[in-house]
Backbone of each chain as ProteinMPNN parsed JSONL, in Angstrom:
{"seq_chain_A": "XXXXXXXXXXXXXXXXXXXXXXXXXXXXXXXXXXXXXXXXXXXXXXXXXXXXXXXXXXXXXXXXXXXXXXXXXXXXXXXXXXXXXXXXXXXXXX", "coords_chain_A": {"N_chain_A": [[0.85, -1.21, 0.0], [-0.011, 2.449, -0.993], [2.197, 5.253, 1.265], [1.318, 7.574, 0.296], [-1.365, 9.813, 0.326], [-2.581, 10.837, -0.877], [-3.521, 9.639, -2.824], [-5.857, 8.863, -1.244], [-9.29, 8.46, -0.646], [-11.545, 9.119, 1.537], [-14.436, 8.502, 2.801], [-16.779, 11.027, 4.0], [-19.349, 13.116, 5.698], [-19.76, 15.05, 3.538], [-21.502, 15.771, 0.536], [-22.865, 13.292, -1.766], [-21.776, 13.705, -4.252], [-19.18, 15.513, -3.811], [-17.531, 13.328, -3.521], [-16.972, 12.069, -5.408], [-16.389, 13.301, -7.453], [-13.899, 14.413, -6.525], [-12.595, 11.861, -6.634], [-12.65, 11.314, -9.063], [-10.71, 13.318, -10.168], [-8.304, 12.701, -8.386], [-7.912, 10.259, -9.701], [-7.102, 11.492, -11.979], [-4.401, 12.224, -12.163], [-3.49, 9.874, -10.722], [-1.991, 6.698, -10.693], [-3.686, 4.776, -9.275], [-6.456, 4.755, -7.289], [-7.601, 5.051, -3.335], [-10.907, 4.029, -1.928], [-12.129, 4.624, 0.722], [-14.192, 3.525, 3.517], [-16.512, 3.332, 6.71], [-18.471, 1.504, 9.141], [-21.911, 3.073, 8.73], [-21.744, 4.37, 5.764], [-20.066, 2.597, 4.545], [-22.113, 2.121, 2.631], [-22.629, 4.39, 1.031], [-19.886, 4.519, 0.036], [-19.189, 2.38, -1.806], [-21.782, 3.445, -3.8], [-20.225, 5.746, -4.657], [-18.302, 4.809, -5.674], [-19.128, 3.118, -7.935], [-20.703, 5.366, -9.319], [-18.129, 6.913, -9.737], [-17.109, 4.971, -11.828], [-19.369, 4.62, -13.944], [-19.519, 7.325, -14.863], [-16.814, 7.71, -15.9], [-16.821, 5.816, -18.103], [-15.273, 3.852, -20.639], [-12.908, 4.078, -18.868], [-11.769, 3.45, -16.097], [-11.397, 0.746, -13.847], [-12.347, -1.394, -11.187], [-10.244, -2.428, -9.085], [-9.589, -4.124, -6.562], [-11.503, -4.845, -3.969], [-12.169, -4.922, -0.254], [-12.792, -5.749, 2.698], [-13.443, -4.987, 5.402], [-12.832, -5.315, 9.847], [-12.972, -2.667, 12.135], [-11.854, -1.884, 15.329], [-13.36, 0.647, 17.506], [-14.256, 3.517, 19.931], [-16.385, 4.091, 21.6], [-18.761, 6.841, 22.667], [-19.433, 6.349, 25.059], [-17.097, 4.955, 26.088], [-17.015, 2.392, 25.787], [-16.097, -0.433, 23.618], [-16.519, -0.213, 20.402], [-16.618, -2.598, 17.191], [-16.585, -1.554, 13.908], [-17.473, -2.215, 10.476], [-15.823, -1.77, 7.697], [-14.862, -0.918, 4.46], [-12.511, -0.833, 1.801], [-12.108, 0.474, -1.566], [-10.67, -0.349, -4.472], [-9.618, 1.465, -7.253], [-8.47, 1.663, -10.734], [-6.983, 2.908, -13.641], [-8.269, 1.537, -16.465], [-6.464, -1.311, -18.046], [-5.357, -2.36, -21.54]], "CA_chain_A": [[0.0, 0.0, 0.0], [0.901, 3.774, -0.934], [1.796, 5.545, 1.569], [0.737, 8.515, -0.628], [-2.672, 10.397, 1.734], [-3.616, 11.77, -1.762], [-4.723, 8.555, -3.568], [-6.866, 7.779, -0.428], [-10.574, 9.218, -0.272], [-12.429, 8.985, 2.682], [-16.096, 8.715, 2.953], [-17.519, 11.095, 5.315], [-20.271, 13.342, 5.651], [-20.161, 15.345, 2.725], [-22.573, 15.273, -0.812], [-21.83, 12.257, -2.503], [-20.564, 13.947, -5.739], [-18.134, 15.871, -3.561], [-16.609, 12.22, -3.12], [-16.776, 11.189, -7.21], [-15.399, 14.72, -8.096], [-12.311, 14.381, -5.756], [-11.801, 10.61, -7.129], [-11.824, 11.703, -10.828], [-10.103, 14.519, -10.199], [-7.202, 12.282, -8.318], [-7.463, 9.693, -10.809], [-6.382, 12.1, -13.444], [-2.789, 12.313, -12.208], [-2.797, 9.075, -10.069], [-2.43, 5.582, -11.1], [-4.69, 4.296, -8.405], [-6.822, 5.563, -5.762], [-8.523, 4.062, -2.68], [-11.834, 4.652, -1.404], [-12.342, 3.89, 2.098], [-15.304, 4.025, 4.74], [-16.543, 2.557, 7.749], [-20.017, 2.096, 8.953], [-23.29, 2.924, 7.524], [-21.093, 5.089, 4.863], [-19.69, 2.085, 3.404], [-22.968, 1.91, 1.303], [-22.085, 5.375, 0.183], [-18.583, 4.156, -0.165], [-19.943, 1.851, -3.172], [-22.018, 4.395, -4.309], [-19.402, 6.646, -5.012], [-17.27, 3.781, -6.844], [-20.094, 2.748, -9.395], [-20.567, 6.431, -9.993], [-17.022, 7.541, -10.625], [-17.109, 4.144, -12.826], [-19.857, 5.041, -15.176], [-19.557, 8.726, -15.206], [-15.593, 7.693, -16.655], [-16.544, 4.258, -18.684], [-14.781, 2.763, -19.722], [-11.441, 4.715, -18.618], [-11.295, 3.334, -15.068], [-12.2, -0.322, -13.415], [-12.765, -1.512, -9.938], [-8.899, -3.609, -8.706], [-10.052, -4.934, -5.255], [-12.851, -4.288, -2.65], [-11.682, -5.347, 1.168], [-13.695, -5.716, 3.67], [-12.847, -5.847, 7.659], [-14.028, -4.271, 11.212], [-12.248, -1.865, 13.186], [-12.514, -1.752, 17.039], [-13.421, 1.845, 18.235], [-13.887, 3.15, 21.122], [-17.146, 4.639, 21.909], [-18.588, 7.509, 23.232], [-19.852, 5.543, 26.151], [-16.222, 4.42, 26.704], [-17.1, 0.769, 25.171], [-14.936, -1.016, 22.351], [-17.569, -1.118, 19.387], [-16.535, -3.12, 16.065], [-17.148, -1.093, 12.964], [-17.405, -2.611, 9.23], [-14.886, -0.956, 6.773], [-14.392, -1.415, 3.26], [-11.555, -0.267, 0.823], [-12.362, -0.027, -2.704], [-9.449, 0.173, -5.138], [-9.964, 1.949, -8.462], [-7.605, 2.097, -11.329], [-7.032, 2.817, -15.057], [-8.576, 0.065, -17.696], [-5.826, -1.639, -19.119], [-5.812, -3.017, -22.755]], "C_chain_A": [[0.879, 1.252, 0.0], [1.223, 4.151, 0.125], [1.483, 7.24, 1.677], [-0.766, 9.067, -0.088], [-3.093, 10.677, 0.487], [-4.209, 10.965, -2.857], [-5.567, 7.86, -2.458], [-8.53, 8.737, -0.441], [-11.453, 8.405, 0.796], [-13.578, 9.936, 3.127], [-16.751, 9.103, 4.26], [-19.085, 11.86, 4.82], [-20.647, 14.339, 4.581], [-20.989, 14.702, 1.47], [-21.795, 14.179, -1.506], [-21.198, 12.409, -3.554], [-19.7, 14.737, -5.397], [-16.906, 14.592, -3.464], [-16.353, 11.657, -4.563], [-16.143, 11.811, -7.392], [-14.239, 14.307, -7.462], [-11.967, 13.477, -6.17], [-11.23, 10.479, -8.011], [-10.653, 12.635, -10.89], [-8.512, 13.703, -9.634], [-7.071, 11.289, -9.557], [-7.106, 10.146, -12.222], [-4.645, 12.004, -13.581], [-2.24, 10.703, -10.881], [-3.16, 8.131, -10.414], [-3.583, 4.341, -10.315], [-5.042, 4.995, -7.191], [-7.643, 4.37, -4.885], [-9.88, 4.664, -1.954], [-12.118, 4.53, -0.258], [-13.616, 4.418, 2.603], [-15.515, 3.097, 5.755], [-17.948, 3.064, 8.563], [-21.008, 2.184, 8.153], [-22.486, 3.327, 5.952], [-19.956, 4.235, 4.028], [-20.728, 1.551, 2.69], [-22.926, 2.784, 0.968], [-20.776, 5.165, -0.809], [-18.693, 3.414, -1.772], [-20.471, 2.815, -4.036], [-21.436, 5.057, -5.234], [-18.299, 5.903, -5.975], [-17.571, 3.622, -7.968], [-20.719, 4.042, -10.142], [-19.538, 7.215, -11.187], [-17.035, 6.044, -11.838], [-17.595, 4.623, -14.216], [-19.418, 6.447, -15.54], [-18.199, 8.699, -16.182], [-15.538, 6.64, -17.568], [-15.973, 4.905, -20.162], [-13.267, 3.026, -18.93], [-10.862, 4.158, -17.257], [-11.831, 1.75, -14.794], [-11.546, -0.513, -11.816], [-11.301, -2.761, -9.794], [-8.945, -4.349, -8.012], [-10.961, -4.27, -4.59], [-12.396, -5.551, -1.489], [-12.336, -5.284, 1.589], [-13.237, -5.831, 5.27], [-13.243, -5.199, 8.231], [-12.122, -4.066, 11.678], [-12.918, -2.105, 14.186], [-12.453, 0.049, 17.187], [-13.773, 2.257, 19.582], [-15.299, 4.441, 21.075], [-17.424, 5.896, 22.551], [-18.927, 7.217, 24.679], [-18.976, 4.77, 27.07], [-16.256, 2.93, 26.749], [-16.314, 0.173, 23.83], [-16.233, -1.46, 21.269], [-17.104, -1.235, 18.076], [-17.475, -2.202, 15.006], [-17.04, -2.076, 11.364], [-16.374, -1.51, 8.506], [-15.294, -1.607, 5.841], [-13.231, -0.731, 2.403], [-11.851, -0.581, -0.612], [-11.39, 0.615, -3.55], [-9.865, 0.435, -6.611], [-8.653, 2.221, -9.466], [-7.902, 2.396, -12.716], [-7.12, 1.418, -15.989], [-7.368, 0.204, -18.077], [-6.068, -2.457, -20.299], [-6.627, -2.345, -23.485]], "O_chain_A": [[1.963, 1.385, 0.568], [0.548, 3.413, 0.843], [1.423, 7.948, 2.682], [-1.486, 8.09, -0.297], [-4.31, 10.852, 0.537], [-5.094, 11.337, -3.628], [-5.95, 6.692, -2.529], [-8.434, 9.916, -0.099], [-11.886, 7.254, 0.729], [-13.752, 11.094, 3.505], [-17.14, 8.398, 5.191], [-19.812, 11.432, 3.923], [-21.848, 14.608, 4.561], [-21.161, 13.491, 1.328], [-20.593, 14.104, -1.758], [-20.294, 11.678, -3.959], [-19.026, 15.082, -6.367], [-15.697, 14.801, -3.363], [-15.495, 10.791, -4.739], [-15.007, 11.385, -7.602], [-13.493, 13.691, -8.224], [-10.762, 13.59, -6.397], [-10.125, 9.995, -8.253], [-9.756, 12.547, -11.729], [-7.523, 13.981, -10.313], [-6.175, 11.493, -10.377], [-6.892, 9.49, -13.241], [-3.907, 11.815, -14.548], [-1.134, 10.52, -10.372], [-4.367, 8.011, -10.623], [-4.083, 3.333, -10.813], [-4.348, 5.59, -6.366], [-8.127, 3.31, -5.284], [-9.818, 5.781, -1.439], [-13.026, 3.728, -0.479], [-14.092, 5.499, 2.255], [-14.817, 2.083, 5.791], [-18.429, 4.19, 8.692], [-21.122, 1.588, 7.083], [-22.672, 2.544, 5.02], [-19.182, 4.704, 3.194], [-20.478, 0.526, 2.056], [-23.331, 2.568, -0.174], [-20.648, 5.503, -1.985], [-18.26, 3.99, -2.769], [-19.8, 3.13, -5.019], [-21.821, 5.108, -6.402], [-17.616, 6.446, -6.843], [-16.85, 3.802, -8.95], [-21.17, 3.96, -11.284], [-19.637, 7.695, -12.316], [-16.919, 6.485, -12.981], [-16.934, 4.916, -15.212], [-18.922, 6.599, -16.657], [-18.215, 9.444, -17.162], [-14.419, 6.335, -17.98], [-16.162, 6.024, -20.64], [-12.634, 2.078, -18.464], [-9.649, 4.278, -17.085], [-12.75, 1.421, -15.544], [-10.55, 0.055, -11.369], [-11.378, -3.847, -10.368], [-8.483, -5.448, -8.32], [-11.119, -3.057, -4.728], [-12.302, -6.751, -1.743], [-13.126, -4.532, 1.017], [-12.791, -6.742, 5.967], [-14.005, -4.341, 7.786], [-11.022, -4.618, 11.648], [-14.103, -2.429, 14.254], [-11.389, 0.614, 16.931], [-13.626, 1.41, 20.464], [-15.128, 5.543, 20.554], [-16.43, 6.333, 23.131], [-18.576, 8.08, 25.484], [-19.278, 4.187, 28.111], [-15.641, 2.282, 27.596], [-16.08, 1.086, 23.038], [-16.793, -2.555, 21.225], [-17.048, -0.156, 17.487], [-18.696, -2.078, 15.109], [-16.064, -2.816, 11.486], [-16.303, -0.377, 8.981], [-15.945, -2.645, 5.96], [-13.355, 0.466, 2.662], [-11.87, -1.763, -0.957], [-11.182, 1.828, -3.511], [-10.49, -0.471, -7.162], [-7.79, 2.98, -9.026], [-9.056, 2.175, -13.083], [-6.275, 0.537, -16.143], [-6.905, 1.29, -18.424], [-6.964, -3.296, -20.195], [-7.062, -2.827, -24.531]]}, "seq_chain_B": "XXXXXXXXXXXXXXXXXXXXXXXXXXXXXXXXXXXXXXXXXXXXXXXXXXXXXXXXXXXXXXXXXXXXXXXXXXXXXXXXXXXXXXXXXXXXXX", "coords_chain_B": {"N_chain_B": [[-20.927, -19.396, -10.993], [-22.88, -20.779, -8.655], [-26.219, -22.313, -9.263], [-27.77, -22.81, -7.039], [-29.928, -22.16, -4.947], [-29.798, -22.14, -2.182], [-27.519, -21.645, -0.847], [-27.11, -18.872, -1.28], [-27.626, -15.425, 1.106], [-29.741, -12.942, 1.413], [-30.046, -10.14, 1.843], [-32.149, -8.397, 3.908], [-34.875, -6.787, 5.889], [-34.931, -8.386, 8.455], [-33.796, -8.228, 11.708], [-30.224, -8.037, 12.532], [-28.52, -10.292, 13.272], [-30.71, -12.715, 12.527], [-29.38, -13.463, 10.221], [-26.813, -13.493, 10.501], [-26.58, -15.969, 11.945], [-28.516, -17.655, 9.56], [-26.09, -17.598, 7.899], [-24.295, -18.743, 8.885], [-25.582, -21.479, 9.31], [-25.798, -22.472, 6.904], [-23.433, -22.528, 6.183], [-22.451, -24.685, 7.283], [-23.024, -26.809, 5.72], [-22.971, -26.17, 3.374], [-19.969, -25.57, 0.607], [-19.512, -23.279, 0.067], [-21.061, -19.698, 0.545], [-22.916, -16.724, -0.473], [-23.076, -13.784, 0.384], [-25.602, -11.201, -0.184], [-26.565, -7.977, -1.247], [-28.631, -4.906, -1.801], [-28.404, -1.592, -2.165], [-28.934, 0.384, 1.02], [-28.727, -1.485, 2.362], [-25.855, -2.542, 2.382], [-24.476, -2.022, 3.915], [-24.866, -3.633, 6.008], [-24.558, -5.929, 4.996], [-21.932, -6.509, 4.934], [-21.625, -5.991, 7.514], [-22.645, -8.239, 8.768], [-21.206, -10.271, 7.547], [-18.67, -9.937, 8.307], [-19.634, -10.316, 11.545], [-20.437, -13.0, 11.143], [-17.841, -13.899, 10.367], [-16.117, -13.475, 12.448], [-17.643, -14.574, 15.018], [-17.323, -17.873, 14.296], [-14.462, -17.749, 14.005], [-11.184, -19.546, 13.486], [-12.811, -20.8, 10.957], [-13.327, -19.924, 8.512], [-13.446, -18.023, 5.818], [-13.349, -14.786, 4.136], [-13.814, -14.755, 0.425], [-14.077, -13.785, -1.876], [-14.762, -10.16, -2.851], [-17.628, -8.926, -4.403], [-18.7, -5.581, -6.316], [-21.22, -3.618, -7.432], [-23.403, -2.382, -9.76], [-27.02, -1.9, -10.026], [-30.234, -1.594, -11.991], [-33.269, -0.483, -10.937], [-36.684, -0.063, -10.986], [-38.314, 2.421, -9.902], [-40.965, 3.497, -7.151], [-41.89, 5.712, -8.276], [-41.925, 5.206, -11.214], [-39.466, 5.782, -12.318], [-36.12, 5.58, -13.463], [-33.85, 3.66, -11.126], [-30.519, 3.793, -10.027], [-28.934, 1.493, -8.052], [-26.324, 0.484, -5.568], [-24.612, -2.529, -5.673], [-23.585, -5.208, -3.537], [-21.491, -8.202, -3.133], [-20.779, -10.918, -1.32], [-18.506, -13.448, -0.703], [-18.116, -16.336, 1.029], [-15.954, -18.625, 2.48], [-14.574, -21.982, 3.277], [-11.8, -21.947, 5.439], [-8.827, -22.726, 3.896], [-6.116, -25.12, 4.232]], "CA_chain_B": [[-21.6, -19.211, -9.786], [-23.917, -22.456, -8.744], [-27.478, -22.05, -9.451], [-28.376, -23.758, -5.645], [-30.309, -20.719, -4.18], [-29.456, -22.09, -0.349], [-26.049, -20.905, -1.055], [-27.353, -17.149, -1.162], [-27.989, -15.118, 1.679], [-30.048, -12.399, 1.045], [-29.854, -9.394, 3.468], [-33.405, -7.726, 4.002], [-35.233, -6.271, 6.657], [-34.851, -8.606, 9.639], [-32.707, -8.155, 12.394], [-28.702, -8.392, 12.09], [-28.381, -11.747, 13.848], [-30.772, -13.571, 12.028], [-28.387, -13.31, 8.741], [-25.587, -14.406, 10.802], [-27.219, -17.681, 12.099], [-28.735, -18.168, 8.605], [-25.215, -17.812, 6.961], [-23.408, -20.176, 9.484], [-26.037, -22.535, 9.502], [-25.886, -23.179, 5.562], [-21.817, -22.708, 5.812], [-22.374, -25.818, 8.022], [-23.167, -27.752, 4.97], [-22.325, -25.748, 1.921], [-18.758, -25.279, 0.655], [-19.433, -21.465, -0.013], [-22.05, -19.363, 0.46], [-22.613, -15.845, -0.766], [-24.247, -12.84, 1.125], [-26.045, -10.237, -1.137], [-27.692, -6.437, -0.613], [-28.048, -3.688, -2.187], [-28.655, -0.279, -1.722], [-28.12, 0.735, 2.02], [-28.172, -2.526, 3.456], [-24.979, -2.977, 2.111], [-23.72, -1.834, 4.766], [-25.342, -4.764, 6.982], [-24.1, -6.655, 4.567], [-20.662, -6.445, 5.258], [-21.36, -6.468, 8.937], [-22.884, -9.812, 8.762], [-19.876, -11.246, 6.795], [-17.486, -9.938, 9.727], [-19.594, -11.397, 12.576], [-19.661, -14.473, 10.764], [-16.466, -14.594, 10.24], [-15.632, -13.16, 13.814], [-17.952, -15.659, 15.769], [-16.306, -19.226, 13.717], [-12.584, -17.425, 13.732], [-10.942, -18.931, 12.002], [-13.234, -21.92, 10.152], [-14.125, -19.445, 7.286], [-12.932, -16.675, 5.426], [-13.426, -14.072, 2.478], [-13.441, -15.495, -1.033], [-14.298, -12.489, -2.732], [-16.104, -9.458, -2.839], [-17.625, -7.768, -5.946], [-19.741, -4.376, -5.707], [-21.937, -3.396, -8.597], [-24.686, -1.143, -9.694], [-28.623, -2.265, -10.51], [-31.577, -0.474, -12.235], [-34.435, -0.767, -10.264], [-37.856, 0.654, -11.339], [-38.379, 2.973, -8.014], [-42.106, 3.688, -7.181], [-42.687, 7.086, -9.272], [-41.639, 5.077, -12.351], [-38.258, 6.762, -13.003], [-34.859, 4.297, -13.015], [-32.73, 4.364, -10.577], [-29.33, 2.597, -10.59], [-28.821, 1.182, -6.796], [-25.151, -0.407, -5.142], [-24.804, -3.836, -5.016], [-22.442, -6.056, -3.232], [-21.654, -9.702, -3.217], [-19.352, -11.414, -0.266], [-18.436, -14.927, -0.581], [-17.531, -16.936, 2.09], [-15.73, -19.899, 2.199], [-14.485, -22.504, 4.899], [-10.473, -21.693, 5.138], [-8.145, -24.047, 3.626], [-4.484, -25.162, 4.615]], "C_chain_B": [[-22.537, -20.426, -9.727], [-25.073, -21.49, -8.545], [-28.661, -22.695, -7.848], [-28.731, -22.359, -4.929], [-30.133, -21.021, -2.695], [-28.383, -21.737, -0.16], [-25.955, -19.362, -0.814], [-28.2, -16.817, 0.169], [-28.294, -13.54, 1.373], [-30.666, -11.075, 1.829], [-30.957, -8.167, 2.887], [-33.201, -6.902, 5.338], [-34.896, -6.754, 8.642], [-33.871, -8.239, 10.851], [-31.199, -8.935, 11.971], [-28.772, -9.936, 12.139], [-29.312, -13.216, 13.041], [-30.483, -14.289, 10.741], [-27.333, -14.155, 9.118], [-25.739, -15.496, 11.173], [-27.524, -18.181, 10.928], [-27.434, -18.618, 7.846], [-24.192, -19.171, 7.669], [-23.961, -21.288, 9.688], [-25.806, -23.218, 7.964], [-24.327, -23.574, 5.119], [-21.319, -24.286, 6.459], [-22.282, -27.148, 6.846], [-22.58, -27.38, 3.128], [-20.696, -25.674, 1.861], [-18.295, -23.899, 0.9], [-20.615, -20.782, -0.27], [-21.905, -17.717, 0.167], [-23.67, -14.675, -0.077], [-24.303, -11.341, 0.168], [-26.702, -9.263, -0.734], [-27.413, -6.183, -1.731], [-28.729, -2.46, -1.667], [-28.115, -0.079, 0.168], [-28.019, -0.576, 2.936], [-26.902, -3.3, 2.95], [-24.029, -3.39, 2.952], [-23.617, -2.957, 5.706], [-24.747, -6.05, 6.405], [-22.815, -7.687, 5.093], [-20.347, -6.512, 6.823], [-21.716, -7.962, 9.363], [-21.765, -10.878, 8.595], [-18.979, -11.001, 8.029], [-17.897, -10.72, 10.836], [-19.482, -12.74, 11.977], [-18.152, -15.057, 10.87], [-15.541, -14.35, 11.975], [-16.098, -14.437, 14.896], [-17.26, -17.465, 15.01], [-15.187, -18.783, 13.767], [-11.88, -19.024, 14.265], [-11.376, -19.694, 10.88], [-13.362, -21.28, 9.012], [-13.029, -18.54, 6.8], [-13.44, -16.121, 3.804], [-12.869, -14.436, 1.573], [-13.054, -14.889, -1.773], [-15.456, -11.45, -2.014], [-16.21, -8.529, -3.825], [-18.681, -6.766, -5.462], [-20.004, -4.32, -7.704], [-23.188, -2.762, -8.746], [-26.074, -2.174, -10.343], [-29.519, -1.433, -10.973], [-32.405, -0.92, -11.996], [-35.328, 0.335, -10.948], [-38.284, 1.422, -10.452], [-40.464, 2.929, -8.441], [-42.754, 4.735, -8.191], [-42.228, 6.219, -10.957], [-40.539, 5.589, -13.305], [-37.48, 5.129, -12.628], [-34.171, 4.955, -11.916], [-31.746, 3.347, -10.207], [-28.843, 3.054, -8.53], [-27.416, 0.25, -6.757], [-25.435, -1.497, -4.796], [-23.504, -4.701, -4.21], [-22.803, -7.52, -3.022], [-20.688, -10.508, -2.527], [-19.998, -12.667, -0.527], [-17.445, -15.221, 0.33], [-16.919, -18.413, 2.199], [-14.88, -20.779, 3.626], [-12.506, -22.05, 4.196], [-9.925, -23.138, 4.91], [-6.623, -23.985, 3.81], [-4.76, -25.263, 6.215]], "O_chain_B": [[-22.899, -20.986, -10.762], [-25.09, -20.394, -7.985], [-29.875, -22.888, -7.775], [-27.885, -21.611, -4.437], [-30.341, -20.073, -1.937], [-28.183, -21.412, 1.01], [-25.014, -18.754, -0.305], [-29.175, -17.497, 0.491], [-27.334, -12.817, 1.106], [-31.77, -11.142, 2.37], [-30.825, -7.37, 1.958], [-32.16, -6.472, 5.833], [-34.726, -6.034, 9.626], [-32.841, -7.813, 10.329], [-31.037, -9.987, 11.352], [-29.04, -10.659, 11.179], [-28.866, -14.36, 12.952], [-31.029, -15.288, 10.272], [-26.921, -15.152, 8.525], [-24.917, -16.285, 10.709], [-26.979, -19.273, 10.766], [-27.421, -19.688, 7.238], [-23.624, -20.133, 7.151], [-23.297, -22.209, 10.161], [-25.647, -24.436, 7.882], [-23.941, -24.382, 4.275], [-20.262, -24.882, 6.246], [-21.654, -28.192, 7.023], [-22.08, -28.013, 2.199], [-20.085, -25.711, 2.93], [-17.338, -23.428, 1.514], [-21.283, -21.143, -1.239], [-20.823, -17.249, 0.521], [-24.895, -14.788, -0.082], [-23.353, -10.607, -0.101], [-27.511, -9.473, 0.17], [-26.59, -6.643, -2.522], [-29.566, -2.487, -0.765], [-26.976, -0.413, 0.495], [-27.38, -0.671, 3.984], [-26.845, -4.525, 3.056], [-23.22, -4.316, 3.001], [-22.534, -3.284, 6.191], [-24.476, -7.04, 7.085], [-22.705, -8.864, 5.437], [-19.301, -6.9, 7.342], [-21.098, -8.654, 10.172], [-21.505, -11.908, 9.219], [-18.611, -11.968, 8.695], [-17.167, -11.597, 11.297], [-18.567, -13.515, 12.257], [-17.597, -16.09, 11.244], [-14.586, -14.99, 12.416], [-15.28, -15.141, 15.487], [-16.592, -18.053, 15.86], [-14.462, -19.729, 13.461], [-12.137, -19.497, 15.372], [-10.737, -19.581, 9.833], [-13.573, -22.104, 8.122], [-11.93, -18.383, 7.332], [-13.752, -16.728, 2.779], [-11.644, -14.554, 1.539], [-12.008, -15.047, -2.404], [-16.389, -11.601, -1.225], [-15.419, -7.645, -4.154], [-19.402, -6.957, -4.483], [-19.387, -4.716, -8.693], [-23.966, -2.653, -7.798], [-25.863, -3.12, -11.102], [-29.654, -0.394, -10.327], [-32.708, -1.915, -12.654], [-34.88, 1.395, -11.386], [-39.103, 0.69, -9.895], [-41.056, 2.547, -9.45], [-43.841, 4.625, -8.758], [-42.305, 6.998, -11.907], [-40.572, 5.773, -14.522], [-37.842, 4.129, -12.008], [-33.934, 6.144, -11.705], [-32.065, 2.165, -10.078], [-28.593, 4.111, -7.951], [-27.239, -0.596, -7.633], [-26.238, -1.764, -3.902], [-22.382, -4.537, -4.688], [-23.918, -7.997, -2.812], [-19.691, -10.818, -3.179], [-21.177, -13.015, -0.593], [-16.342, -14.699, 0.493], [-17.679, -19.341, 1.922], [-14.659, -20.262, 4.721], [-12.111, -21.919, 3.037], [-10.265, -24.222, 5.384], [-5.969, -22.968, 3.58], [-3.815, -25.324, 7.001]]}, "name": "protein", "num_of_chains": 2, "seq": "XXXXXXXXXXXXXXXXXXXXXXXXXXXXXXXXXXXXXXXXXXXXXXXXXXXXXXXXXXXXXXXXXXXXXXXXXXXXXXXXXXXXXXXXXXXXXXXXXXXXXXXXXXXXXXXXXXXXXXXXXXXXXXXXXXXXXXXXXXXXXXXXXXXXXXXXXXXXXXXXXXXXXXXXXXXXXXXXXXXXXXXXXXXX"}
């Protein structure tokens, strides 16, 4: 993994085409980006993948999608397991 | 993909837990089973697949996971193209 902060996008609470725009916009000058989220906001996280997809077809395709839980740490001062995902996006080759 | 629909777990409305009993009860007998959403229960999706795989640690593990878009007919009669995902689970080998 890069460890390059400016091919990573992370899914928070902004509009979801603030999160496509910023992807295309890195994938212009970077050979791969990653999408990350965690929580409800990895069904945005998708979202925002199959967007920047079509909106660029066929110029970009989908490399890997990860899946795993984080432990956090509540505001309640409890250890609660979140869902993540990472979705890796690059340039079609061929 | 096998055409054996007890293989698919198909993540609705019910509560979390009864996804994760359904998926470890069929992983009991299947080789690999696959857990499907889309739209925002994607998210549940993906939490399902972790407790699963958290409560058996370490009988199972992630096969794959593909994400993908759908056009659904919504209620007003317009399209609308919804996230899908698709985790497969499989028993670990070695």
């Amino acid at each position: 993994m890069s460890d390059n902060s400016r091919d990573i996008i992370f899914i928070g609470k902004k509009p979801l085409m603030t999160y496509v725009t910023a992807a295309i916009i890195q994938l212009a000058t970077q050979p791969m980006i990653t999408i990350k989220a965690r929580g409800l906001t990895t069904a945005i996280a998708i979202d925002v993948a199959q967007l920047v997809l079509s909106k660029t077809k066929p110029a970009f395709e989908i490399e890997n999608v990860k899946i795993g839980s984080e432990s956090l740490v509540a505001a309640d001062g409890r250890n609660r397991d979140v869902s993540t995902i990472d979705i890796s996006i690059k340039r079609t080759t061929g």
